[in-house]
SETORLUM-654017 format. One record per atom (N, C-alpha, C): y negated, z, x. Coordinates in steps of 0.001 Angstrom, whole numbers, padded with zeros to 6 digits, always signed. Layout:
YZX...
***
This chain:
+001168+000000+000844+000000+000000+000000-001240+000000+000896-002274-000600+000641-003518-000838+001356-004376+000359+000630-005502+000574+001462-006503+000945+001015-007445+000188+000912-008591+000873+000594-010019+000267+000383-010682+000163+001419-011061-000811+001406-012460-000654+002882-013417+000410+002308-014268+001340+002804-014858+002395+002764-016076+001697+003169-017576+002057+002829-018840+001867+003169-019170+002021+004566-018445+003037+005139-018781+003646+006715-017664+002363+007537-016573+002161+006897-015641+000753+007714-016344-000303+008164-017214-000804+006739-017914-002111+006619-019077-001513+007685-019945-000750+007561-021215-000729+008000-020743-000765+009779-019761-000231+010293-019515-000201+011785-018974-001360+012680-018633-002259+011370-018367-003451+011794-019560-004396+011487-020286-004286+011158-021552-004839+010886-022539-004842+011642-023008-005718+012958-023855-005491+013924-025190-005827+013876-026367-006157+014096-027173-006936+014116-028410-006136+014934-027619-006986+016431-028244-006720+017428-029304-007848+018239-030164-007046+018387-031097-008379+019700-031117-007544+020982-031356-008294+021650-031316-008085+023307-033087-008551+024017-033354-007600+024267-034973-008009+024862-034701-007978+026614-035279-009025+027596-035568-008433+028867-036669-007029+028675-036586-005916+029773-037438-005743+030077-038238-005605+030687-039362-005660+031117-040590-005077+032044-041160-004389+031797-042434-004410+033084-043158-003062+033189-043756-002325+031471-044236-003460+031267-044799-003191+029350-043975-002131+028397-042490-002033+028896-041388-001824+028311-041274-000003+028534-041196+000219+029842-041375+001647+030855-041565+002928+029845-042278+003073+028934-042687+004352+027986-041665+004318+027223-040783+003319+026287-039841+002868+025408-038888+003775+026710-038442+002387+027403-036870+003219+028208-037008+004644+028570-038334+005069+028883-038143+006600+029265-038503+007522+027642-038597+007092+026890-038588+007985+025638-036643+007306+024973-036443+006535+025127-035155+006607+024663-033975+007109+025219-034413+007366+026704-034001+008150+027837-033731+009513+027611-035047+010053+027092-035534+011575+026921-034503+011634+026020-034550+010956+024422-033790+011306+023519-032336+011358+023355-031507+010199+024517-029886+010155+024524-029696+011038+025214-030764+011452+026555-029709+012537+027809-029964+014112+026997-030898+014300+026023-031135+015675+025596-030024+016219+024529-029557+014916+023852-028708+014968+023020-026776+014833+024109-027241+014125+024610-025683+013874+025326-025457+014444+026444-025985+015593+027272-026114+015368+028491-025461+017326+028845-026507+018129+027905-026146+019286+027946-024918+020471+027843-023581+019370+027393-022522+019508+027251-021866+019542+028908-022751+018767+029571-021763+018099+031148-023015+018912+031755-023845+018943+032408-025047+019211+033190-026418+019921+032860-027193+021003+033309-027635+021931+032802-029178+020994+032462-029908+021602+031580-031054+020814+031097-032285+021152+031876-032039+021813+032783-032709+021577+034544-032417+020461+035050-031377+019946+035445-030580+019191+035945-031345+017738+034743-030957+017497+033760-031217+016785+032973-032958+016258+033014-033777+017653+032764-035141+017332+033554-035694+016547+034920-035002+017194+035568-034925+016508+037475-034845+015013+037336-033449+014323+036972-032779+013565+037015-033561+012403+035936-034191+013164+034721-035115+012404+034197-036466+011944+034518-037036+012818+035178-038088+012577+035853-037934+011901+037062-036759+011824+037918-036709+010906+039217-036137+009836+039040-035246+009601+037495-035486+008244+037516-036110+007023+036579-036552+007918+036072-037069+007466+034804-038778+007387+034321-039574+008101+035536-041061+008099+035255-041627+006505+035072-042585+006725+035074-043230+004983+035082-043036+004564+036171-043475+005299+037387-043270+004697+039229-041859+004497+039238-040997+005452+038749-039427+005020+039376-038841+003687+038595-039220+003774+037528-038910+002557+036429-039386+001291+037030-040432+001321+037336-041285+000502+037797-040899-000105+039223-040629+000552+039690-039897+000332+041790-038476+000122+041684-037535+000963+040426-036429-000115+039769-036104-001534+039557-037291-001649+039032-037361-003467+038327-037880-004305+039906-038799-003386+040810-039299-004308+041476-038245-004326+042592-037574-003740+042800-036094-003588+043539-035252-004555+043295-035199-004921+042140-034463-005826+041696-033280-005216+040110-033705-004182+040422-032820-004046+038826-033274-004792+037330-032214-005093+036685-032457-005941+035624-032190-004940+034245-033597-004673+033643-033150-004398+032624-033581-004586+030799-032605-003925+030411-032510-004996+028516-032656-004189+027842-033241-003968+026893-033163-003239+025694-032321-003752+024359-031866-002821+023521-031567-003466+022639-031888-002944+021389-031845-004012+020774-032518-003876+018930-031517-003823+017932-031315-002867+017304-030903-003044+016290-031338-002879+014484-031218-004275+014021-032375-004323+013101-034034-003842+013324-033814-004329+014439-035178-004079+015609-035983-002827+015701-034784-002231+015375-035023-000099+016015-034695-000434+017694-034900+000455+018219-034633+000574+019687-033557+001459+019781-032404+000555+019946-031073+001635+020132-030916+002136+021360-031162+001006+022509-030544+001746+023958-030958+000750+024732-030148+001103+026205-030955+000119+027063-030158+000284+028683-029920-001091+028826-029023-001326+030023-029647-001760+030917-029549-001292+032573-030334-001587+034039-029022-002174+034989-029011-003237+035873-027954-003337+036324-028492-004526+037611-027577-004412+038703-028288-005760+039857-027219-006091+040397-027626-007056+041264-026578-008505+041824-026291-007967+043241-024946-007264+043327-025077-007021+044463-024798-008018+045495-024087-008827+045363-023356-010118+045788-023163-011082+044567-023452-012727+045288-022288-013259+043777-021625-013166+043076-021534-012472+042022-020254-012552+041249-020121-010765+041209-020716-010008+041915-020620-008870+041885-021849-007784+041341-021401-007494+040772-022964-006539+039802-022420-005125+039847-023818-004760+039810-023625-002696+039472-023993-002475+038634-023647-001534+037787-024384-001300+036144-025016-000112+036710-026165-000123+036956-026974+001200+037314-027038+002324+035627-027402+001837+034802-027650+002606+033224-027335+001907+032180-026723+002863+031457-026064+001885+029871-026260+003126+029133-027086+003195+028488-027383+004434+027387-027093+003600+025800-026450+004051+025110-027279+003892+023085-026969+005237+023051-028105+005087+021883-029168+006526+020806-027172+006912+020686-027107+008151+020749-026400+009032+020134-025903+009158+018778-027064+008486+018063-026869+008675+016456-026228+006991+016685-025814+006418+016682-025475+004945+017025-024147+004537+017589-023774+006490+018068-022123+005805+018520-021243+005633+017680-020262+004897+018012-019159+004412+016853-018994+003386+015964-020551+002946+016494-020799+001741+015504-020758+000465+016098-019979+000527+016925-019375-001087+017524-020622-001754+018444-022240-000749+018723-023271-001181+019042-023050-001295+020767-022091-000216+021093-022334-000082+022678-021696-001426+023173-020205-001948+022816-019331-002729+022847-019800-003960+022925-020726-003996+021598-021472-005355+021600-022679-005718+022224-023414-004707+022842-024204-004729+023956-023773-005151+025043-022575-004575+025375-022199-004549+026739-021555-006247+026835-020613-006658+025753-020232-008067+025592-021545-009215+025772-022603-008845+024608-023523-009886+024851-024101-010008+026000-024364-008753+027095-024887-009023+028405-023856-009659+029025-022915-009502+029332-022260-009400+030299-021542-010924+030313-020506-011344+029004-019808-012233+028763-020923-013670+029382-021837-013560+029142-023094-014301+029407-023176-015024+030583-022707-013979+031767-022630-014303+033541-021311-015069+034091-021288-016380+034022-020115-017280+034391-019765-016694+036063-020516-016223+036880-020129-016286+037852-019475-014632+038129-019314-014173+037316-018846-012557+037339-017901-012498+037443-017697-011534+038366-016126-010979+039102-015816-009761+038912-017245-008696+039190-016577-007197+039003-017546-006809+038766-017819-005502+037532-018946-004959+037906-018365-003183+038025-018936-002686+039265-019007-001369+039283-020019-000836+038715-019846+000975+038348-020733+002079+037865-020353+003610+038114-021345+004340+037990-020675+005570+038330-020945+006232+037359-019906+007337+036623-020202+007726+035814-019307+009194+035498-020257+010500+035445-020103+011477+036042-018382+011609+035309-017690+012897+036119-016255+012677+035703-016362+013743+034053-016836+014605+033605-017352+015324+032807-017787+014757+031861-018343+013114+031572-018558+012455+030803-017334+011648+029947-016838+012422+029328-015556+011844+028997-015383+010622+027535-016452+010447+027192-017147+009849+025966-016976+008168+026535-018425+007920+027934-018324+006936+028509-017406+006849+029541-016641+007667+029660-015039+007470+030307-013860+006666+029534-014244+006814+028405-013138+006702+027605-013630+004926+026922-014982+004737+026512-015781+003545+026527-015355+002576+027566-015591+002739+028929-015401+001831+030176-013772+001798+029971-013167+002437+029678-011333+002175+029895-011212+000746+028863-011686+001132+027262-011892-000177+026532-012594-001244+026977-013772-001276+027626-014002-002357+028281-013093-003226+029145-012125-002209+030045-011193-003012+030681-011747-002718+031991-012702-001164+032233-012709-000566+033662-011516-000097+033559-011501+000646+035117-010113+001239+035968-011264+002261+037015-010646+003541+037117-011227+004380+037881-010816+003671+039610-011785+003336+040060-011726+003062+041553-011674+004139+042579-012669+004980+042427-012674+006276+043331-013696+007748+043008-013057+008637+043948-013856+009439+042792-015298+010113+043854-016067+010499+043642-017119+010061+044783-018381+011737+044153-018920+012245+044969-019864+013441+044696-021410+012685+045727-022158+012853+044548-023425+012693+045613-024475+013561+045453-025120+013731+046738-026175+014658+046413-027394+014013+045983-028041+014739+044504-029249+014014+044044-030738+014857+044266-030356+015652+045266-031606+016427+045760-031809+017841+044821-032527+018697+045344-033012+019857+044590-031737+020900+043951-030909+020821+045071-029673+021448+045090-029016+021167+043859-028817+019366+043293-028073+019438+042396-027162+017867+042629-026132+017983+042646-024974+017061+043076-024278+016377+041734-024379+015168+041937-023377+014129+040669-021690+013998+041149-021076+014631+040132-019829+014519+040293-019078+013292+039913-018837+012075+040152-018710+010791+039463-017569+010318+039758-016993+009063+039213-015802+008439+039265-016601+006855+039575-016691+006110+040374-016635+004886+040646-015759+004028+039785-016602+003376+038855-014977+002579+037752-015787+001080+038203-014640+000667+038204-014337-001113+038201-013945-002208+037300-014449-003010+036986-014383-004024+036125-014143-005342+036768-012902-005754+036563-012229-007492+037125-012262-008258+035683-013274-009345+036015-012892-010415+035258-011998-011291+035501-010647-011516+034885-009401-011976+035107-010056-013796+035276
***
């Protein structure tokens, strides 16, 4: 016997996303949508000291700003042209990319939005081979996200991010077959 499709079934399969570049113009947006996913997602894994620091060093207007001019590439995305989230990522080699940041709004998970973000960027790059990211091991949410993508934990790696506070991370890998 079947059931019914349910309102919450339909609506999560239901996307309607845009993808913006961004620039400098952009900088107040990524760091207020910043503020709002790591305050909500973050305090579970890392103390909201830690969360402050880490927001402010990478996320002010200068760091945002010396990001992009570095060469990081990054996108926002729209849904029904709300500002859900927003991905930073660079070329390290041909064919080889780093996903520096992949945030969506909190209120937004589950709804097929991260998946289809990550597809519309990515599927996009004919010349793509792998992309690495690090992503703390305590984060078991976007641990469990990157495995569906079709990452694989590469290595597991601690760095120091200054002001006596250290990222505990897993290096995951992505092969395009």
């Amino acid at each position: 016997m079947y059931s019914s499709i349910t309102e919450d079934m339909y609506l999560c399969c239901v996307i309607n996303l845009a993808i913006k570049k961004a620039d400098y113009s952009d900088v107040d947006l990524i760091y207020s949508l910043a503020e709002k996913i790591w305050k909500v997602h973050y305090p579970d894994i890392i103390t909201m000291d830690q969360i402050d620091y880490m927001l402010k060093m990478m996320y002010s207007k200068e760091a945002l700003k010396l990001q992009m001019d570095e060469g990081q590439h990054f996108l926002l995305a729209f849904n029904n042209q709300i500002p859900v989230g927003y991905i930073s990522y660079s070329i390290k080699e041909s064919g080889d990319y780093f996903l520096h940041k992949f945030y969506v709004d909190t209120e937004k998970h589950r709804n097929g939005i991260g998946s289809e973000f990550f597809n519309q960027v990515f599927s996009g790059f004919e010349d793509l081979k792998t992309i690495r990211l690090t992503v703390n091991r305590k984060n078991y949410k976007a641990i469990n996200f990157y495995f569906k993508q079709g990452f694989i934990i590469e290595e597991v790696k601690d760095f120091d991010i200054g002001n006596n506070y250290e990222m505990n991370d897993f290096i995951m890998l992505y092969k395009r077959n």
